[in-house]
N, C-alpha and C positions, 0 to 999 in steps of 0.2 A: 578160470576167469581171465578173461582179455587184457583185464586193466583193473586200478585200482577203484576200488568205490568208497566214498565216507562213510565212516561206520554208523554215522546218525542215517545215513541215507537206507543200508542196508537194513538196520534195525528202530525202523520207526514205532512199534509200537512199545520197546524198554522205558519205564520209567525207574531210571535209576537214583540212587540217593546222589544230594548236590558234590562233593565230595570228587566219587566216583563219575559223576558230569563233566567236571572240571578235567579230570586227569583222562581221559577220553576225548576230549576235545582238538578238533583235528587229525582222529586215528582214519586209519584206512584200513579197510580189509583188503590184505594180499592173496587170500584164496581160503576157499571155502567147500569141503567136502561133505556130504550130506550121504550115508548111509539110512536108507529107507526099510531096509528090512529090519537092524539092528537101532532104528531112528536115533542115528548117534552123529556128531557134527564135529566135524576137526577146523577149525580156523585158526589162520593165520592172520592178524594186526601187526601191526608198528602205529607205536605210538609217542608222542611228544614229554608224555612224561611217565617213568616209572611205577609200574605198578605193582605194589604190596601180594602177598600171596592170601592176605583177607579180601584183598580188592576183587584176585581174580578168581575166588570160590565165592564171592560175591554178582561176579558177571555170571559165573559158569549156573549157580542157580539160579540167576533171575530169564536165562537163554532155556532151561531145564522146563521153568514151570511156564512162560509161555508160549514156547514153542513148543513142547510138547516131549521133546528130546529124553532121552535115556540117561544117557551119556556125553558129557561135553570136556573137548582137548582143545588147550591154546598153544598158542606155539606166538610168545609177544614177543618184537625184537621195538629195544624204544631208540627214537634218535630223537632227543633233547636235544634242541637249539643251542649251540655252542658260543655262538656270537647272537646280535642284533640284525645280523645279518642272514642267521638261520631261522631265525623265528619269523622274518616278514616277507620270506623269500627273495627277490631280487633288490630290494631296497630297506634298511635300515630300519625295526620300527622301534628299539628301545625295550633295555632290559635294565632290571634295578641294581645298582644303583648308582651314584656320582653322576655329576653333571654339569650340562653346557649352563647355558644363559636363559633368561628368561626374555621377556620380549625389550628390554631395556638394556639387556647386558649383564645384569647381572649374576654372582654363581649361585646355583642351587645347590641344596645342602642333599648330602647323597643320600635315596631311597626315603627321606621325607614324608610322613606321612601324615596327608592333608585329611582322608576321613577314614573311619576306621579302623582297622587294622594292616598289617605290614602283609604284602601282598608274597604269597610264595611258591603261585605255579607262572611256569613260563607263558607267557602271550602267545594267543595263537594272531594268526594275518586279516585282516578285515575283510578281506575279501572272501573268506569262506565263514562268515557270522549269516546267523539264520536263526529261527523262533526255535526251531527244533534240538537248540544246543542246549536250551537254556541257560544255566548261567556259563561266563564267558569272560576272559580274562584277554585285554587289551592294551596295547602303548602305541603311542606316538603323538604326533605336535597337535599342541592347542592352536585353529584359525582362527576360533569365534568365540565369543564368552559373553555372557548374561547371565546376571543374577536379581533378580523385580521380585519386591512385593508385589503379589495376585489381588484380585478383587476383594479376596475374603482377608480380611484384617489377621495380622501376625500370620500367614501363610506367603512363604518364599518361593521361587520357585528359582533353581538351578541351571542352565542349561549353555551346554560349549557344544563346538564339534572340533572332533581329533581326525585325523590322517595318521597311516601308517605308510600312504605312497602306492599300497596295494586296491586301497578305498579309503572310506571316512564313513564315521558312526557316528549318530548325535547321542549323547550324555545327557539325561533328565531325569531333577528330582526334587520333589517338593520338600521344604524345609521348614524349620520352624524360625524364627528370626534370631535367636540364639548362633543355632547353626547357620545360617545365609550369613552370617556379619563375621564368621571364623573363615568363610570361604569367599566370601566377595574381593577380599584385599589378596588372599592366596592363590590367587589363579587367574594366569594373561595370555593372551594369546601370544604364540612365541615358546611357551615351554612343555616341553616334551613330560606326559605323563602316563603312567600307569594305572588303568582302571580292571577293577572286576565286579563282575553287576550280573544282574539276568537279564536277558532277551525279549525285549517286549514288542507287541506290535505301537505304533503312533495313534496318538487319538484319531487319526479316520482312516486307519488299517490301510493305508498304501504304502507305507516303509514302516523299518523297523528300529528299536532305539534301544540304548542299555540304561536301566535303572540300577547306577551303580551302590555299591556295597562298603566298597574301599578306592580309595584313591589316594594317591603316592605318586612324589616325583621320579622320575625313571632317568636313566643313562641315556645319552644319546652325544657320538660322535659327530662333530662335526664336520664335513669334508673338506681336506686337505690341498696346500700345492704345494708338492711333496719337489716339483724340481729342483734341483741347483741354480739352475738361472729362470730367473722368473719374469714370466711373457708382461708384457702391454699391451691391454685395450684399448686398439685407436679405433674401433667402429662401433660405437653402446649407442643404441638409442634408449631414452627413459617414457617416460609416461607424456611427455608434454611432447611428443610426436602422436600428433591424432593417428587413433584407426592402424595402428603400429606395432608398440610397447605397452606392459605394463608395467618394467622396471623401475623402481624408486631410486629417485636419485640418492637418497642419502643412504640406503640399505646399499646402495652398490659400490660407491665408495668405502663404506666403512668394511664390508668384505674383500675390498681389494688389499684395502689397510689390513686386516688379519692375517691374508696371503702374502702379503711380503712384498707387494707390487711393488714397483718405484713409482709408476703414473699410470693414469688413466684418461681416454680420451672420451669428452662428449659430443657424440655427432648425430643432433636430434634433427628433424624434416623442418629446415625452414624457421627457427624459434633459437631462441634463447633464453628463454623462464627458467630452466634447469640450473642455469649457469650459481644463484647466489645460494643455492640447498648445496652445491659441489663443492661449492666454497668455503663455507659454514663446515660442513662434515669432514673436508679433507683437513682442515689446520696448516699446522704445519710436517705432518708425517705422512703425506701423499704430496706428489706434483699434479694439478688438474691440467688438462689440455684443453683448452674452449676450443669448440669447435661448431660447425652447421653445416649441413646438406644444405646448398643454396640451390637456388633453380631460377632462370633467367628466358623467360618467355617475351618473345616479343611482340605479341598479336592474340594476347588472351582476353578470352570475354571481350572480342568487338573493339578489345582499343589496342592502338598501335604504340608500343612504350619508347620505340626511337624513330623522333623523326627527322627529316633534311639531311644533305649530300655530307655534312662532315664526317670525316674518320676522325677518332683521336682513340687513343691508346689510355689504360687505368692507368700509364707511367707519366703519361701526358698533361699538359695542362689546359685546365677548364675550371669554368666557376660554378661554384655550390651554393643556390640560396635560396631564401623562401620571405613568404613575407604575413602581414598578417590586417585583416580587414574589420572594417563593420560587420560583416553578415557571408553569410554563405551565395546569396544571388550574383551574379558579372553582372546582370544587367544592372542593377539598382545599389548595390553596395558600392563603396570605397576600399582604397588601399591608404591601410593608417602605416605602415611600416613597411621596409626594405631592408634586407642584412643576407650579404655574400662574402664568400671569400676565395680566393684564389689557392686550387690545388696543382701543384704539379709533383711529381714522382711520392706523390702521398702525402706530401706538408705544406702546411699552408703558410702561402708566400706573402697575402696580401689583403686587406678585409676592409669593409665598406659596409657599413650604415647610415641611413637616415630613415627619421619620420616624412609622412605622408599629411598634409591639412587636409582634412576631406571634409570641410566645411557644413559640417553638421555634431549633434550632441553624438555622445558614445552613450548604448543604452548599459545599463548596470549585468546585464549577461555578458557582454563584448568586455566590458572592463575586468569582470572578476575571470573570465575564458585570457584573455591578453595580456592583462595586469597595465595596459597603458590608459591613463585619464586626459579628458580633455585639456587638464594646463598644460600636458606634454605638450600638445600637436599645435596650439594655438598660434603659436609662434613658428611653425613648421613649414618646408620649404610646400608649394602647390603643386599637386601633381606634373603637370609637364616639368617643373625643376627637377622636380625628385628623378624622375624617368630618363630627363636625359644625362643629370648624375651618372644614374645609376648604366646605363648601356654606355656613357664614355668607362665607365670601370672595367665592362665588359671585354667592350674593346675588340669585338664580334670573334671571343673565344666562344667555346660549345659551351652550355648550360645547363643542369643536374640539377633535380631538384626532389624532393620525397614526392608529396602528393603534386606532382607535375601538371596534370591537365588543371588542376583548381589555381594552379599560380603561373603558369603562362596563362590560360583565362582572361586571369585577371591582368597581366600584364599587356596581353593583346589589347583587350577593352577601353586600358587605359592609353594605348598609343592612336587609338582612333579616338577616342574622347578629346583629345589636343591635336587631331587633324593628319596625324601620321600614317600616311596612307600603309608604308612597306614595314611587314614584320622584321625585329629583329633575327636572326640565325638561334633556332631551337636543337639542345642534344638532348635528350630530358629521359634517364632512364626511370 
């Protein structure tokens, strides 16, 4: 033989006792000798778990009477999963018992068992489950978890899906409400468990499910930062960078926390929504780094973000202000309010407000949007006072403002409304 083949693969038509199923599970045949004149058969398996010497005069006649054979020689070498690490092949899937956390943190009590009985052949990897194993013993993390009463009254129905890293298999099983209400509270996603079940196909036969038998908490290692000096994440983006990440802020945090980090940096596209879940999670036993990928375009979507000949520098000084209206139109609305201040090398040195009279009612959407009522304004300087207040404050430094084109707009509008023909000097990122 070439290569190894699975031994379900090789002998598809054995139906062996459940047992004998189980400990067969994941074997391979390593070679296979077929004398035809004497129709006698020498195989060679390795298998995952130890087999009895009733087991294998067990095999040796059930290979006897449908194959036809004379005579049957095994030749079994087993290699039992040693760690978590043998059983799932390249990634971790969980052997019983003791353990991590559940999906909240907290410990699970070791090898636990939630239905059934206490589980005691080794897991084989998900990735080689199929109908033909029948039943089939499994670990690793719960993603997903439901447990609903069905249409039919006092009928439950059960259903998670686990990983092993290798694949995932969904877990399905109707129950009586007795049983659904021992397991609805005992199982979250986040905890690592151990099932053995049989092989079934899904009600419309395009994938395949385990209708499990026994279920039990399993072991599973958590992974480690095993160095002496331990790194800092200054580049993490989380979930609140579109089209990006699907990192949680507060899972990543709190695993930097278990690693021993000193701080953590957040540098999401452009946002800062991450920032108060960082904050929250870190306490006082993380340092957070706030941070942002900023991006600074000057000519997107059709509009121009700096206009006019001034240079000035962020160390520089310029005025920051905004103000706030009747309505959203320039042509037809007012400016009820004016409020700047003067920045230079990042503090602010100098600040100016006033109201606007714009000689008409404020409607109850602009008051409760603005929070200003008409007795404010009644008494308020007129717009040309207010304006040219406001530009001697200025004092033709650059200007900054958030939503810029909506409040030069409007300041433009208003310097031609009282006759001013020449715009004041606009910096308006």
């Amino acid at each position: 033989m070439s290569r190894d083949i699975p031994f379900f693969e090789m002998f598809t038509e054995l139906q062996l006792s459940g047992e004998l199923r189980l400990r067969l599970a994941g074997a391979v045949v390593n070679g296979a000798c077929i004398d035809q004149a004497g129709m006698s058969l020498a195989l060679r398996l390795t298998t995952r778990a130890e087999l009895g010497d009733a087991e294998l005069e067990e095999l040796k006649h059930l290979l006897m009477g449908v194959y036809g054979f004379r005579q049957v020689t095994t030749e079994v070498t087993c290699k039992a999963p040693s760690s978590q690490a043998a059983a799932a092949g390249s990634r971790p899937a969980a052997s019983v018992p003791a353990a991590p956390s559940g999906s909240k943190g907290e410990k699970q009590a070791a090898g636990k068992v939630l239905m059934g009985k206490p589980i005691r052949i080794q897991p084989v990897p998900m990735k080689i489950l199929d109908l033909k194993m029948g039943n089939a013993t499994v670990a690793g993390k719960v993603f997903a978890f439901e447990c609903r009463e069905t249409r039919r009254p006092g009928m439950w129905r059960l259903s998670f899906d686990m990983t092993d890293y290798t694949n995932s298999v969904t877990v399905q099983k109707n129950l009586t409400e007795k049983e659904a209400q021992g397991l609805e509270s005992a199982i979250k996603p986040g905890m690592w468990l151990c099932v053995q079940g049989k092989m079934e196909p899904t009600w419309d036969g395009k994938d395949i499910q385990l209708n499990p038998y026994h279920i039990q908490l399993a072991e599973h290692t958590e992974r480690q930062d095993t160095a002496p000096e331990k790194r800092v994440e200054l580049h993490l983006h989380t979930k609140m960078s579109n089209m990006d990440a699907l990192t949680d802020t507060k899972e990543v945090v709190q695993q930097a926390i278990r690693w021993g980090h000193p701080a953590i940096a957040i540098t999401d596209h452009g946002v800062a929504q991450s920032f108060p879940d960082a904050w929250h999670a870190a306490g006082d036993k993380i340092k957070i780094l706030y941070g942002v990928e900023g991006y600074f375009v000057n000519n997107i979507d059709d509009r121009v973000v700096v206009h006019g000949p001034q240079d000035c520098s962020l160390d520089g000084e310029f005025v920051c202000f905004d103000i706030e209206t009747t309505g959203l139109k320039v042509d037809r609305e007012a400016i009820t309010e004016i409020g700047a201040v003067v920045l230079k090398n990042g503090e602010i040195t100098d600040r100016f407000q006033t109201f606007v009279n714009p000689n008409r009612r404020l409607t109850p959407e602009i008051i409760g949007l603005t929070g200003i009522t008409d007795d404010m304004l009644k008494d308020a300087p007129q717009l040309k006072e207010a304006l040219a207040e406001f530009l001697k404050f200025v004092d033709g430094r650059p200007l900054a403002a958030h939503n810029a084109e909506f409040d030069i707009g409007f300041i433009r509008a208003g310097c031609r409304k009282v006759g001013w023909t020449s715009s004041p000097p606009m910096w308006t990122p």
